[in-house]
C-alpha positions in Angstrom: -5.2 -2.2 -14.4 -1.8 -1.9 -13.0 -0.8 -1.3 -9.3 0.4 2.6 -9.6 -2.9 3.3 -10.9 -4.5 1.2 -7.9 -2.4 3.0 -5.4 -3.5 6.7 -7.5 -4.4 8.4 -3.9 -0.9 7.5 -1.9 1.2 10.1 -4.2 -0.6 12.6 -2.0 -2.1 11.6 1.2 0.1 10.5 4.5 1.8 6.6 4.0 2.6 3.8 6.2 4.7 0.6 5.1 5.1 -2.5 7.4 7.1 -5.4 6.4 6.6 -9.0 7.4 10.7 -9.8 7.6 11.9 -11.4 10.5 12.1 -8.3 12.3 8.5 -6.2 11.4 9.5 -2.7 11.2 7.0 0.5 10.9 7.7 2.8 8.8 6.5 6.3 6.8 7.8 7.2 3.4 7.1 9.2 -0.1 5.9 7.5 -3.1 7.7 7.6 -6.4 6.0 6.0 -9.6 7.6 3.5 -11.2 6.7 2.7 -15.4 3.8 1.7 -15.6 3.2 -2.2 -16.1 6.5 -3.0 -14.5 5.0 -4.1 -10.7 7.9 -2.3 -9.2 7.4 -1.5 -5.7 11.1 0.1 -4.4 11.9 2.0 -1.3 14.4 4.4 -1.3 16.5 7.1 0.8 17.1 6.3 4.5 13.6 4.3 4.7 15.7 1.3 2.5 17.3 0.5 5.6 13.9 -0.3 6.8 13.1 -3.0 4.1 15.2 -5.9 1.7 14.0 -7.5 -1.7 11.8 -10.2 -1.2 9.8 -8.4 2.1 6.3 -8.7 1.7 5.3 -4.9 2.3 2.0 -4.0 3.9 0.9 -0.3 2.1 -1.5 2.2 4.3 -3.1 4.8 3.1 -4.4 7.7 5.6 -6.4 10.5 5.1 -8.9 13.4 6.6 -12.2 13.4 5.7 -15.2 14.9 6.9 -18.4 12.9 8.3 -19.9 13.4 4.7 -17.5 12.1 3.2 -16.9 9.2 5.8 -20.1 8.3 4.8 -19.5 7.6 1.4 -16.4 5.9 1.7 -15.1 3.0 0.4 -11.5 1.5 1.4 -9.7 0.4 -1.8 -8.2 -3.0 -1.0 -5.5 -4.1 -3.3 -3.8 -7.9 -3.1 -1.1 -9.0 -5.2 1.4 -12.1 -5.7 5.0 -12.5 -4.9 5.3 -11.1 -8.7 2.9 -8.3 -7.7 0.3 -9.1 -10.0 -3.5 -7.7 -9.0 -5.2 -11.0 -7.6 -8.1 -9.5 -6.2 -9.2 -6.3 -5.3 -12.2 -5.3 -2.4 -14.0 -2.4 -1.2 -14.5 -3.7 1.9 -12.5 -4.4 5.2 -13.0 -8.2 5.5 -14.3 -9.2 9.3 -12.6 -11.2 11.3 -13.9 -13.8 13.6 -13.1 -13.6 17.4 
């Protein structure tokens, strides 16, 4: 299973990235596939300006549904490694303790 087929749903819903440099910046871009298996994760036109090799990069996903849909929804959760290998995948948004 390979990242790009993970991420299947971002080439056409709305996108948010986030970095975690030492200045977070915010913000939206387009998606172009990379070949397959190679983990590459690039971004490109004026939203490079945004982001430098090495940034760990957060990737959200929004879309429209209805409340039947809602209903049956699952979040697909995807973590990698600094070589952006799958380590674990969830279904679930993880709770967090006040």
């Amino acid at each position: 299973m390979t990242i790009c087929w993970m991420l299947r749903a971002l080439w056409s819903i709305r996108r948010s990235i986030f970095t975690t440099s030492p200045t977070v910046s915010v913000f939206s871009t387009y998606a172009i596939r990379a070949q397959r298996g190679s983990r590459t994760i690039s971004v490109n036109g004026a939203a490079a300006h945004k982001a430098n090799p090495g940034d760990i990069l957060i990737i959200a996903a929004f879309a429209t549904y209805s409340e039947l849909e809602l209903h049956k929804y699952h979040p697909s959760l995807v973590y990698v490694d600094e070589f952006n290998r799958i380590i674990d995948q969830r279904d679930k948004i993880p709770v967090q303790a006040a």
